[in-house]
C-alpha positions in Angstrom: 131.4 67.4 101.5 128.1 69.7 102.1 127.7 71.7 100.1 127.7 76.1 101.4 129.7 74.4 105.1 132.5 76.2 106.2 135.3 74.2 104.2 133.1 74.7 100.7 132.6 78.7 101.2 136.1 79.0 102.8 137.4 77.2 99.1 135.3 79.3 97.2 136.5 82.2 99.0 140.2 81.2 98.1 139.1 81.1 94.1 137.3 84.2 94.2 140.2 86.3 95.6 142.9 84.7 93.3 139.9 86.1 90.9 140.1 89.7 92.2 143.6 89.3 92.8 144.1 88.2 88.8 142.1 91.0 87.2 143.7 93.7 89.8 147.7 92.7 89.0 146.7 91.7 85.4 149.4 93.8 84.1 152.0 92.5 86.5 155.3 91.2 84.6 154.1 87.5 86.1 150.5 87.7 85.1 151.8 88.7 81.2 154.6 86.3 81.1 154.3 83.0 83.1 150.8 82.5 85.0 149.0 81.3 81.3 151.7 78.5 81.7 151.3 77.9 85.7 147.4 77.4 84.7 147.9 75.4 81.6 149.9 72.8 83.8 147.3 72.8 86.9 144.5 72.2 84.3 146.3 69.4 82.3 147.5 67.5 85.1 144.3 67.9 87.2 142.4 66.3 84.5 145.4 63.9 83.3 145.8 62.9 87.0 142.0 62.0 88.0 142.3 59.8 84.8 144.8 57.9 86.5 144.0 57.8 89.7 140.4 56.0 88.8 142.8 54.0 87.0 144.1 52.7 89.8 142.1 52.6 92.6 139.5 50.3 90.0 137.1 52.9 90.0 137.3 53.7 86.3 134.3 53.0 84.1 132.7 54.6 80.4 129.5 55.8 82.7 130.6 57.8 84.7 134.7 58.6 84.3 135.3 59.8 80.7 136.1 63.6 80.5 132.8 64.3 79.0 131.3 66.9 81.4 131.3 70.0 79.8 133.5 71.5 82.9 135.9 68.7 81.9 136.2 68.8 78.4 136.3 73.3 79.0 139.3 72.4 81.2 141.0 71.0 78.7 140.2 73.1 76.1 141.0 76.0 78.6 144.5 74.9 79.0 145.0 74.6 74.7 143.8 78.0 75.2 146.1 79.4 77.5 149.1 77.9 75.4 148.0 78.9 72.0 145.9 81.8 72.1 143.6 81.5 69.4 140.9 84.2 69.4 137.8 82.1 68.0 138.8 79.0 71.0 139.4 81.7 73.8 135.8 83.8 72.6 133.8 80.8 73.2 135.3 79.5 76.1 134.7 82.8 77.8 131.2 81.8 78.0 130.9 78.2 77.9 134.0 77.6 80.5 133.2 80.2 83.0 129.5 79.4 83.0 129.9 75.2 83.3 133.0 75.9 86.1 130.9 77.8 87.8 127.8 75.7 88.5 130.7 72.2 89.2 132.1 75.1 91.8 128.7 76.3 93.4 126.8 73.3 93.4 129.5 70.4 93.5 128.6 66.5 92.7 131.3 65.5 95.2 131.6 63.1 97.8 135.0 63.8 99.1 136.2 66.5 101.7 139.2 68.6 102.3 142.2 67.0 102.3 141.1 64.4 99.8 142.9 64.7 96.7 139.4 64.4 95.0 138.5 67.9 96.5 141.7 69.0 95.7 141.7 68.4 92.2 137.9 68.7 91.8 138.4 72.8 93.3 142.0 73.0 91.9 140.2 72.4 88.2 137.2 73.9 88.5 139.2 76.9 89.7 142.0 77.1 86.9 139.3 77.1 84.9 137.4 80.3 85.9 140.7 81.8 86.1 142.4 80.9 82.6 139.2 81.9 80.8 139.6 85.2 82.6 143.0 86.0 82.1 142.3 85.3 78.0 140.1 88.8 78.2 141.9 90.3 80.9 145.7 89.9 80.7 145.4 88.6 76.6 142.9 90.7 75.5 140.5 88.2 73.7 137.4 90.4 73.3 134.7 87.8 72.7 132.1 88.9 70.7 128.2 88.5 70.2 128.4 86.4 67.5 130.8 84.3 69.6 127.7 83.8 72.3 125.6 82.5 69.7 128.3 80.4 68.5 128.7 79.1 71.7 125.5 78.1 72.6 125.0 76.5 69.0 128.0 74.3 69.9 126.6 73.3 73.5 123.8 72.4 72.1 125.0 70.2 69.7 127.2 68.6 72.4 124.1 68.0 74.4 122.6 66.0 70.8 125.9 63.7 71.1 126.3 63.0 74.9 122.7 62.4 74.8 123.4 59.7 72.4 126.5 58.5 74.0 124.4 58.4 77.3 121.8 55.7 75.5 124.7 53.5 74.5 126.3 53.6 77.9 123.2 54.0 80.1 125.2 56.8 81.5 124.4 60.6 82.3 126.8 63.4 81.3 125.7 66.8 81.3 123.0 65.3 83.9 120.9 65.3 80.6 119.1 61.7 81.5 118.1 63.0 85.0 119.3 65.6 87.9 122.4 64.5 90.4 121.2 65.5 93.9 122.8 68.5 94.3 122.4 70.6 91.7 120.2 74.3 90.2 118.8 72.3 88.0 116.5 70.7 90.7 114.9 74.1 90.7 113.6 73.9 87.1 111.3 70.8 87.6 111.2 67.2 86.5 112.7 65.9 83.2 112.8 67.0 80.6 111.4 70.3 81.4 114.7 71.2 83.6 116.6 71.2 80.1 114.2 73.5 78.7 114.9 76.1 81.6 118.6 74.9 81.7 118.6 76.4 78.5 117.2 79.4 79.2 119.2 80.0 81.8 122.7 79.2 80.3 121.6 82.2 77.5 120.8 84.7 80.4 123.9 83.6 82.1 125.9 84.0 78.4 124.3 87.6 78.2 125.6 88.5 81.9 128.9 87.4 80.9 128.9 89.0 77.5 128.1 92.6 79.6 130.5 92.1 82.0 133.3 91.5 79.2 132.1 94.6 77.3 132.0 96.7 80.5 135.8 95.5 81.1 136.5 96.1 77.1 135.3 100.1 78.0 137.4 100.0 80.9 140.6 98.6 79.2 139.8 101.6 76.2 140.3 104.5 78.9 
């Protein structure tokens, strides 16, 4: 796939109207009721089912398959999420779910194309994820707060301090903390390691953006 061609903006496009489409019917009976569930399922079995699938085409190994991206692992979390509800989980996975799901989405590390079931998965995912996270403020009313952004960045961080070491043992590179993949922002921040050190500012401009936009919809939601 190349990344902004026609079938990688037309996908995007797809996402961002279900997006506009989920915050404008959020307080449709299905929205309230069933989509949580219908998101939970595309999340767990998206993830579940690349698992397997590496499996059994042989391409399965500890450096580069285990669902220790942070997109992956917010997937997953994203889908507990959805099915429990819990305030402090949804809060931090506002910012930490949106923001990873969003840089996989906009800068993909893909090699498959449309109809692959790679791309399908990889989109399907990525794209539950920006939308579960967003129906926990919208249609739940999670409200995450300030505290919660620090919180979340404290945990990414220390996240980064273990797959760093995981990424010694297994001479392996989640997070792309050992060096960049080829398409990614990150190449705009320089060589290693300084690209961490603006990665890391940008995440907490990012985190601010998002915690505006959540406070803007909180004023919104109050009239």
């Amino acid at each position: 796939m190349t990344a902004f061609s026609m079938e990688h903006l037309s996908t995007l496009y797809i996402i961002l109207l279900l997006e506009v489409g989920l915050i404008l019917f959020r307080q449709a009976s299905f929205a309230r009721s069933k989509l949580r569930f219908w998101l939970a399922a595309i999340l767990i079995l998206g993830e579940t089912g690349y698992q397997i699938g590496t499996v059994l085409v042989g391409k399965w190994t500890l450096r580069n398959s285990l669902p220790l991206e942070v997109s992956d692992l917010s997937a997953l979390l994203t889908a507990i999420a959805l099915l429990t509800r819990k305030r402090p989980l949804a809060a931090i996975l506002y910012f930490v779910g949106i923001s990873s799901a969003l840089q996989a989405l906009l800068t993909p590390d893909l090699n498959a194309s449309f109809p692959d079931l790679r791309y399908i998965q990889f989109f399907a995912t990525h794209g539950a994820t920006v939308l579960g996270c967003t129906y926990l403020i919208a249609v739940a009313g999670i409200r995450p707060t300030y505290r919660a952004l620090w919180f979340a960045a404290a945990w990414l961080n220390a996240y980064a301090v273990l797959m760093f070491i995981v990424n010694r043992l297994l001479n392996a590179n989640y997070m792309y903390l050992m060096h960049k993949p080829k398409l990614s922002a990150l190449n705009l921040f320089g060589p290693w390691p300084w690209y961490l050190i603006w990665a890391e500012l940008a995440m907490l401009i990012e985190f601010h953006l998002l915690y505006l936009i959540s406070r803007k919809f909180a004023g919104r939601r109050r009239k």
